[in-house]
C-alpha positions in Angstrom: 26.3 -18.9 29.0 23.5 -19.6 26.7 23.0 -18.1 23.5 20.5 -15.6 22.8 18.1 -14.7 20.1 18.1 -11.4 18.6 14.6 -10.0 18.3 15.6 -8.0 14.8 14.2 -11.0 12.5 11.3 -10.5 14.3 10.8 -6.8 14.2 11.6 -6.8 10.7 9.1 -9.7 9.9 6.5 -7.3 11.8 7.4 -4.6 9.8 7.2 -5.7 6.3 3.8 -7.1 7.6 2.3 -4.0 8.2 3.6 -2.7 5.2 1.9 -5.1 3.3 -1.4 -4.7 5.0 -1.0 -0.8 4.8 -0.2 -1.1 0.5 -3.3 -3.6 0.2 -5.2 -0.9 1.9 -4.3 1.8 0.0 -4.6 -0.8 -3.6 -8.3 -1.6 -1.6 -9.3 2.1 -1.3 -8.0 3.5 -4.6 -10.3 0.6 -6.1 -12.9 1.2 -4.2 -12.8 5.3 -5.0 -12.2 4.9 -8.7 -14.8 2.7 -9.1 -17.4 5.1 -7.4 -16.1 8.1 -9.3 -16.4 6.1 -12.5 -19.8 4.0 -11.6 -21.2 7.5 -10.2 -19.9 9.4 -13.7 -21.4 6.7 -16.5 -24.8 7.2 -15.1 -25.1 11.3 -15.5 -25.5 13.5 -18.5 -22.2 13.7 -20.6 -23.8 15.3 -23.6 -26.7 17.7 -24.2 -28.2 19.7 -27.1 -31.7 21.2 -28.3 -34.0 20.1 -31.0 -36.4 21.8 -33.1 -39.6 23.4 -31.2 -37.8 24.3 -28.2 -37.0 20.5 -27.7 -34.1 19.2 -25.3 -32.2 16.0 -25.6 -29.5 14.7 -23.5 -27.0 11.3 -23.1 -25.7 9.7 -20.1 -21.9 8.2 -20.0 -23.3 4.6 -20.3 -25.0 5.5 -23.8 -21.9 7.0 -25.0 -20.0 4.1 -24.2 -20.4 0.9 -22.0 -16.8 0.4 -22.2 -16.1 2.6 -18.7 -18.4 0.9 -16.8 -17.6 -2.7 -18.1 -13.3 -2.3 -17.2 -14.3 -1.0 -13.9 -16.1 -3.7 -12.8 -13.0 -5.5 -14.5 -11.2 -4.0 -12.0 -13.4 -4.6 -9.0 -13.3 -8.3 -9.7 -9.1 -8.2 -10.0 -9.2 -6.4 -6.7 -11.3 -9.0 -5.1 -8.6 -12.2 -6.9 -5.9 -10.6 -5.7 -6.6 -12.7 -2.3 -7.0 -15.6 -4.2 -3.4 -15.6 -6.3 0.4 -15.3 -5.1 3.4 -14.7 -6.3 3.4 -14.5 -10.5 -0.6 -14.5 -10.4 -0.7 -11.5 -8.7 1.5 -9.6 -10.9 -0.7 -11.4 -13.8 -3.6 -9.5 -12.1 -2.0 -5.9 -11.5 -0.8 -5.9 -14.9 -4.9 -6.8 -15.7 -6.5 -3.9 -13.3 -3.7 -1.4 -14.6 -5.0 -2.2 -18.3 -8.8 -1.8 -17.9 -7.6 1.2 -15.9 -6.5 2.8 -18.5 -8.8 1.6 -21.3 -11.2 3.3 -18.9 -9.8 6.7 -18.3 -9.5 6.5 -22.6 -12.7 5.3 -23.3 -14.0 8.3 -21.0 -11.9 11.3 -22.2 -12.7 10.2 -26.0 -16.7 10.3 -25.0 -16.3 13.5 -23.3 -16.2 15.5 -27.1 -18.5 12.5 -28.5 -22.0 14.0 -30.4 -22.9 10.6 -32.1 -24.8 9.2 -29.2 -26.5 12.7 -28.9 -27.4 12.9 -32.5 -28.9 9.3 -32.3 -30.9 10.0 -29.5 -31.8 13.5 -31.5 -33.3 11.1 -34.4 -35.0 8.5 -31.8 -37.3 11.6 -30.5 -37.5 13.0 -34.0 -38.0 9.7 -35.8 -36.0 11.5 -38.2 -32.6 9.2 -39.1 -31.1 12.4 -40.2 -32.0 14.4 -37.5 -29.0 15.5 -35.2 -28.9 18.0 -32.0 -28.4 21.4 -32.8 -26.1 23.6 -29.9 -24.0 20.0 -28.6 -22.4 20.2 -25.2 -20.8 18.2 -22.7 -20.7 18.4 -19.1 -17.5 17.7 -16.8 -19.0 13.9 -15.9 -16.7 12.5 -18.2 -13.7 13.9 -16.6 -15.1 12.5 -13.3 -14.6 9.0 -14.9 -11.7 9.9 -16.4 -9.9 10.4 -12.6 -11.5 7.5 -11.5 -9.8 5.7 -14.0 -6.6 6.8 -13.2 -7.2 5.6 -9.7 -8.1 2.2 -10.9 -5.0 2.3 -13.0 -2.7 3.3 -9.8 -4.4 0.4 -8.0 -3.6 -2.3 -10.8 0.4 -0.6 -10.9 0.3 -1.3 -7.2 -0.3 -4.6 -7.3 2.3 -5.5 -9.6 4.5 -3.4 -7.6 4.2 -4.9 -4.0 1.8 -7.8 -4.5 4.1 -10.2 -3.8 4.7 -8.6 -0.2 0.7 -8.9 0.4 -0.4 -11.9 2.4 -1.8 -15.0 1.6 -5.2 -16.6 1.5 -5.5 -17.4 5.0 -5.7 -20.6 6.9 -10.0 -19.6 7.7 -10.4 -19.9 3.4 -8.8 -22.8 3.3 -10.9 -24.7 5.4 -9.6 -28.2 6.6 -11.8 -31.1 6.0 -12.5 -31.7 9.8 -13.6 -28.1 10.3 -17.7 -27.7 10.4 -20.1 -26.2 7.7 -20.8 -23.7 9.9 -17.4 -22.7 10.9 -16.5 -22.9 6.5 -19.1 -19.9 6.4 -18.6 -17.7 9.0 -14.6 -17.9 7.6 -16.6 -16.2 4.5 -14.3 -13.5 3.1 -15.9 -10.0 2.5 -17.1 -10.1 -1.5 -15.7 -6.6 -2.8 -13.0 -4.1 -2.6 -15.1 -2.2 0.0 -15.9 -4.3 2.3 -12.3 -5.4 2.8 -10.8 -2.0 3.0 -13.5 -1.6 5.9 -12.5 -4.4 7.4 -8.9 -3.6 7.2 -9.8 0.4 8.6 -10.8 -1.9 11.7 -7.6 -2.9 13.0 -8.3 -6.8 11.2 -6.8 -8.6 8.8 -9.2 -10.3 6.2 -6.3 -12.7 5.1 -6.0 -14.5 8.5 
């Protein structure tokens, strides 16, 4: 009577895979829709106001402050080393994204009430250092980036959360040294959060 083996090791392996792959989705796709929201946001008017002589002037996110912009592609590039750590690196790297996250959804909510672009600008078309926009407002684009910074921030808490469960680099980036030059760059990993979240909506897994 010979001894058989139970196939629950193996179902459970199977299952904590796709759990993995189905997290590093969701950390892919919160990436990838923060960083729209907040790339999307910097570049529109946050700030407007009138001048003299029926005159308008107006501010985009990015004058206000760079800093949005700048963490968010911070974030983008943590996304993309995640498949290039394990273990403690990873974690390193969540606790990263999470942090430039947040400095982003700050940086954005503080330039959403922010007139001191909008008055420089005021004195730039005025060549008046004293000059400053009469009637400020500010539109809802800095709110916008403030959401997508949250959504950055979820994505870094996620990979300190279940990083460790994602998997590895796989065997195709770490080319042995009989393999071709031409089989090294077809193995080519997809460069940004994107790109592997659509390759992961495919049914394949860009860590084999």
């Amino acid at each position: 009577m010979s001894a058989t083996t139970s196939p629950e090791p193996v179902v459970s392996a199977a299952a904590e895979r796709r759990g993995g792959r189905r997290s590093l989705g969701l950390m892919l796709l919160l990436t990838a829709v923060g960083a729209v929201l907040v790339l999307t946001a910097v570049g529109r008017t946050w700030a407007e106001g009138h001048l003299p002589a029926k005159m308008e002037v107006s501010v985009t996110g990015s004058a206000i402050s760079g800093l949005p912009g700048g963490l968010t592609l911070a974030v983008m590039a943590a996304a993309v080393a995640v498949f290039a750590v394990r273990g403690l690196g990873r974690i390193v790297v969540g606790v990263l994204a999470a942090l430039a996250g947040a400095g982003v959804a700050l940086a954005a909510a503080l330039g959403a009430s922010d007139t001191s672009a909008l008055d420089a600008e005021a004195a730039r078309k005025l060549a008046l250092v004293s000059a400053q926009a009469e009637l400020p407002s500010h539109t809802a684009w800095p709110w916008v980036a403030v959401a997508g910074g949250v959504l950055l921030a979820l994505a870094g808490l996620l990979t300190v959360r279940s990083g460790r469960d994602w998997p590895a680099m796989g065997a195709r980036y770490e080319a042995p040294a009989g393999r071709s030059q031409a089989g090294r760059k077809q193995a080519k990993p997809a460069g940004t959060p994107a790109e592997l979240w659509q390759a992961l909506d495919r049914g394949e897994d860009p860590t084999d």
